[in-house]
C-alpha positions in Angstrom: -14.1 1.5 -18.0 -12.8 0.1 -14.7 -12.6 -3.4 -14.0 -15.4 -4.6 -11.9 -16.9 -7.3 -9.8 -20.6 -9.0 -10.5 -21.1 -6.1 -7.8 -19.5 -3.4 -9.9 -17.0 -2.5 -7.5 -13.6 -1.9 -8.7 -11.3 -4.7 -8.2 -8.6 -1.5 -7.5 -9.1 1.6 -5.4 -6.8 4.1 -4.8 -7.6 6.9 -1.9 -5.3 10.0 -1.4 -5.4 13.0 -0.9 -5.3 16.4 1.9 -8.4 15.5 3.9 -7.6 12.2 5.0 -10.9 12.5 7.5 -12.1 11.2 4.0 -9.6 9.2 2.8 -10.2 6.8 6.2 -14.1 7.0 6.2 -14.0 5.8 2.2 -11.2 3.1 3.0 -13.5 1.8 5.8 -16.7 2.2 4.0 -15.1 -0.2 1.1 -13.6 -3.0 3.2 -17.0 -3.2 5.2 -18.2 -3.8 1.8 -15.6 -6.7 0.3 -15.8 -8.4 3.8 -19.8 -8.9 3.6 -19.1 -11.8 1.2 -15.8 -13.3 3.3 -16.1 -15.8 5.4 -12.6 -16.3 6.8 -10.0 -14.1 8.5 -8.1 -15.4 5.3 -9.7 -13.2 2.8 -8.8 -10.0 4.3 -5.4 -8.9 4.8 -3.9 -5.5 6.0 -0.5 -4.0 5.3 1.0 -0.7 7.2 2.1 1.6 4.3 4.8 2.5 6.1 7.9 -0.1 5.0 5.7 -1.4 2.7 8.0 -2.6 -0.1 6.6 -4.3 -3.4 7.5 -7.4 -3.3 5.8 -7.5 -0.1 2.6 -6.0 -1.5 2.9 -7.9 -4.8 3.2 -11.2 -3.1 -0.2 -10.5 -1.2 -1.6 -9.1 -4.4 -1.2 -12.4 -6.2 -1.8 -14.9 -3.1 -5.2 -17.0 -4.5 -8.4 -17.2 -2.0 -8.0 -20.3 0.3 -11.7 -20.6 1.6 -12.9 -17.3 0.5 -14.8 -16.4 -3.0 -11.7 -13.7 -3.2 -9.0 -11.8 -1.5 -9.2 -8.2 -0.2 -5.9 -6.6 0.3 -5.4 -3.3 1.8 -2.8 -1.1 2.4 -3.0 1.5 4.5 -1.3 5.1 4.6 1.2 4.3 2.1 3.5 7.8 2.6 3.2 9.9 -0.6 6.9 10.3 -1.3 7.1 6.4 -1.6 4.0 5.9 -3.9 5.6 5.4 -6.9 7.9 2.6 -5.7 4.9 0.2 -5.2 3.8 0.7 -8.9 5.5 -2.6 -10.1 3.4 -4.8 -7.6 0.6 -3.8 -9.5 1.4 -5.1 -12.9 -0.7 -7.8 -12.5 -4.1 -8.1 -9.9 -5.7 -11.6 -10.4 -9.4 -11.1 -10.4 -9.7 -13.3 -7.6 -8.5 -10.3 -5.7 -9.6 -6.4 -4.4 -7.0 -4.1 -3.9 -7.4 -0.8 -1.4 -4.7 1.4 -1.3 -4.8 4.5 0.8 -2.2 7.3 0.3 -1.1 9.6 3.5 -0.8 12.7 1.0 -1.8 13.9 -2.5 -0.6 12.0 -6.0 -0.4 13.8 -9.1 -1.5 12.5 -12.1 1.7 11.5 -13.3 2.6 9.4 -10.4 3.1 6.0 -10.9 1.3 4.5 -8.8 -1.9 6.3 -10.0 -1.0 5.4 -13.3 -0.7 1.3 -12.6 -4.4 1.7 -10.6 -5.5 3.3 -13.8 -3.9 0.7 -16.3 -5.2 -2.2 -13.9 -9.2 -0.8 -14.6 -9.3 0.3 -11.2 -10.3 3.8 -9.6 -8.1 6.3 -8.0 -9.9 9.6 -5.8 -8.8 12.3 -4.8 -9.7 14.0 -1.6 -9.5 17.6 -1.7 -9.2 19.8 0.9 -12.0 21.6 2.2 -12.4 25.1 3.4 -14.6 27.5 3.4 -17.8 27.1 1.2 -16.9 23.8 1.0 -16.3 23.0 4.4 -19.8 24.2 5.4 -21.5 22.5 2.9 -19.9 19.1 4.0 -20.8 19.7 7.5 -24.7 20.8 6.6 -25.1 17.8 5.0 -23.1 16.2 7.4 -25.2 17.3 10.0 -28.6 16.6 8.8 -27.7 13.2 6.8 -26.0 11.3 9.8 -26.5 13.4 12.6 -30.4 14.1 12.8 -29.2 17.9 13.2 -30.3 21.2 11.2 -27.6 23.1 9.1 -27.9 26.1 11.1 -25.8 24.2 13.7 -23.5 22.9 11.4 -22.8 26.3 10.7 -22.6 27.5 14.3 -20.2 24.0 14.5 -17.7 25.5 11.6 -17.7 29.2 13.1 -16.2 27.6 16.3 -14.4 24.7 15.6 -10.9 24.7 13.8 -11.1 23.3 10.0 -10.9 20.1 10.6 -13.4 17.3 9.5 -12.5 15.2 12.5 -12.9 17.9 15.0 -16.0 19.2 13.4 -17.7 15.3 13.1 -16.5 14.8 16.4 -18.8 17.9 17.6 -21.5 17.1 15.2 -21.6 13.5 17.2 -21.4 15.4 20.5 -24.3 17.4 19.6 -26.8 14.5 18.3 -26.1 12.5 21.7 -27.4 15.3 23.7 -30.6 15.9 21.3 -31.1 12.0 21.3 -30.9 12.0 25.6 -34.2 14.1 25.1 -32.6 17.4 25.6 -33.5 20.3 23.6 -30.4 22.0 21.7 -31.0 25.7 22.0 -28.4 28.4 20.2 -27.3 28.9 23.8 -26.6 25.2 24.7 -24.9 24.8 21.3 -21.9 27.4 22.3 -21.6 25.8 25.7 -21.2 22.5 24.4 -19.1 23.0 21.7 -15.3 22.2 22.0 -14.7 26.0 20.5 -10.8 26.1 22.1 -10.5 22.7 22.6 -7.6 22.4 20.1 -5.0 23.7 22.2 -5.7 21.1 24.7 -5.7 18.0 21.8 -1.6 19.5 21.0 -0.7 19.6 24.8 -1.5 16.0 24.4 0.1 15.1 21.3 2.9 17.3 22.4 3.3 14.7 25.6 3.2 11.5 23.2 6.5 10.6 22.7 9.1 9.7 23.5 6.1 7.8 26.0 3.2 9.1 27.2 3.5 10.3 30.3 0.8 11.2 34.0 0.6 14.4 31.6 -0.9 12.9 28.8 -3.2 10.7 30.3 -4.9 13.8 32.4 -5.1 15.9 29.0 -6.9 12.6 27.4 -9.1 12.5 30.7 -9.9 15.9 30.4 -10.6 16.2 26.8 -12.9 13.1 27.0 -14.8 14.5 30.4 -15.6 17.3 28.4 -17.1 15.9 25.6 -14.8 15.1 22.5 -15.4 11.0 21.9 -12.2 8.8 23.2 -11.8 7.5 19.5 -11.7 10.8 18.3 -8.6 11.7 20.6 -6.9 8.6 19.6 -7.3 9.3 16.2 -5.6 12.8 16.7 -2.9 10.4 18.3 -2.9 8.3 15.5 -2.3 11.3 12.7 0.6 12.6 14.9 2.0 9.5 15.0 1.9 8.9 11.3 2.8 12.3 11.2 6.1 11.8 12.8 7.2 8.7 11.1 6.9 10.4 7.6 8.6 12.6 9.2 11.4 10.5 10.2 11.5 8.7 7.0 12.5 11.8 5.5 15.2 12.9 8.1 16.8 9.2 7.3 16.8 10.4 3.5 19.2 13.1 4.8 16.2 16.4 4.2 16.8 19.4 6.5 13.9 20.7 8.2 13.5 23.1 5.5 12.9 20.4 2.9 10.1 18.6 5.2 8.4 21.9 5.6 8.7 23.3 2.2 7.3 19.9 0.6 4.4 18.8 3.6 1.4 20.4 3.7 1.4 20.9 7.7 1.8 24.2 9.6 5.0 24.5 9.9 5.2 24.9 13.0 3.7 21.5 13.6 6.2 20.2 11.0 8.9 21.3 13.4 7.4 19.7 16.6 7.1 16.5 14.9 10.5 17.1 13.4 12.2 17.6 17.1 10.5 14.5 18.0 11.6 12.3 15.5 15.0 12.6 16.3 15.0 10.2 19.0 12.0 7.7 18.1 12.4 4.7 15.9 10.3 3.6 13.1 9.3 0.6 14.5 8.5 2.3 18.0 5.8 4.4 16.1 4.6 1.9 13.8 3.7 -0.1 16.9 1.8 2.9 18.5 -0.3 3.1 15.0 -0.9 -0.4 15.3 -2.2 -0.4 19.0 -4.5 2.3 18.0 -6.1 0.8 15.3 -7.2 -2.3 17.7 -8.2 0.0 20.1 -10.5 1.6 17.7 -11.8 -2.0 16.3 -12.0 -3.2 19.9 -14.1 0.1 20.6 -16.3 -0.3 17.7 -16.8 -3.6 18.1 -18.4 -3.4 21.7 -15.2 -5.4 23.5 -14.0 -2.6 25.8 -15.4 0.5 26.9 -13.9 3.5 24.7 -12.7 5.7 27.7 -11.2 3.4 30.2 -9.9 1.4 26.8 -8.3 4.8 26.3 -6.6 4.8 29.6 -5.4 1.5 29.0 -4.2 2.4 24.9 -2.0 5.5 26.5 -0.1 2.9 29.3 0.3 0.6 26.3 2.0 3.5 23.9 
């Protein structure tokens, strides 16, 4: 049985994974839900998976609450291939404190680190990828649970759109903003709205991130925005290429050929090599920084301090 609060949440969640769409709507659906009893900026505390080391996260791990009821640590996008190094900071999780862990990549069941989430009485989930049948069924219910939309659109969404969740939600989102303006959504108006292509544009721009994003960059942002994909969904696109690049990187420093990185990663492999070309010349701490400017443009967005497209403008000058 896992360890639980009064609430019976687990006091340890593990996230990982292929479809990390999922991964990152769970991780944020759980720390809305430890934060509702905070009340200080103590309680919470976020650590980039990437560097993360375990004394680091054990130390956090074992910090007692200073004004709050308990602690909620979270650490986000730890890279798979360094999971099982962080096992030893969970030997021990105080019941005075959550732990969220979110994994850029699938665990086995043999992996350490699954194995000290499991001996701590907490829960570790697995996000599968989804095609096909199951693709479509996520985006009908999808569609008519969160969207106000039928599933015949969903489906028209997932014959058009690449299999991605982000892409997909991102239409889905699209689509309900138009119905709720008082516009009716006909078959016809469906296929002109949706993105269908649009994927080609969203690699021109990630293509133009680094080493800084240039006029050519902003433009294809402008673009993809003006034509209906949502600002924070193009900035999360960023994001994954980012965090794409520094894994990436990480693995180039171990000494693997490009080979390695595409045999083991579960990329096209032709993406794999783009991101491998461009971490040759960017640092790990240049690219953690862009992750981190991203994530407070998204919380800025979200809550209501700047406008998500010229915020958008202003994340890429910032990059």
């Amino acid at each position: 049985m896992p360890r639980a609060t009064r609430q019976g949440i687990a006091t340890a969640l593990l996230l990982h994974g292929e479809e990390r769409f999922l991964v990152d709507e769970r991780s944020r659906a759980t720390i809305d839900q430890w934060r509702t009893e905070l009340v200080s900026d103590f309680g919470l505390e976020v650590l980039e998976g990437a560097g993360l080391t375990p004394a680091r996260l054990q130390d956090a791990v074992l910090q007692v609450p200073f004004l709050d009821p308990y602690r909620v640590v979270f650490a986000r996008m730890i890279p798979a291939n360094r999971a099982e190094g962080l096992a030893p900071a969970l030997a021990q999780i105080p019941v005075t404190t959550r732990v969220l862990l979110t994994v850029a990549g699938r665990l086995g069941s043999t992996n350490k680190l699954t194995k000290a989430i499991t001996a701590a009485g907490g829960q570790v989930d697995e996000s599968q990828h989804l095609k096909g049948r199951a693709l479509s069924d996520w985006a009908s219910r999808r569609a008519v649970e969160k969207h106000g939309l039928t599933a015949n659109i969903a489906a028209q969404v997932v014959r058009v759109s690449p299999p991605d969740l982000s892409v997909v939600d991102s239409e889905l989102t699209k689509l309900a903003a138009y119905k709720a303006s008082g516009s009716k959504l006909t078959p016809e108006v469906v296929t002109e709205l949706l993105a269908g292509g649009r994927e080609d544009e969203i690699f021109k721009l990630t293509d133009n991130l680094l080493p800084r994003p240039g006029a050519a960059a902003l433009e294809i942002a402008r673009h993809l925005t003006r034509s209906g994909l949502q600002p924070t969904s193009v900035a999360y696109r960023m994001a994954r290429h980012y965090a794409l690049v520094l894994e990436v990187k990480a693995r180039q420093d171990r000494g693997e050929s490009l080979q390695q990185v595409q045999d083991d990663m579960t990329e096209h492999r032709f993406v794999i090599q783009k991101a491998f070309d461009a971490a040759q010349n960017a640092s790990p701490q240049r690219l953690e920084d862009a992750l981190k400017l991203i994530r407070d443009y998204e919380w800025e967005v979200k809550s209501g301090q700047v406008d998500a497209e010229l915020g958008l403008d202003v994340l890429l000058t910032r990059l």
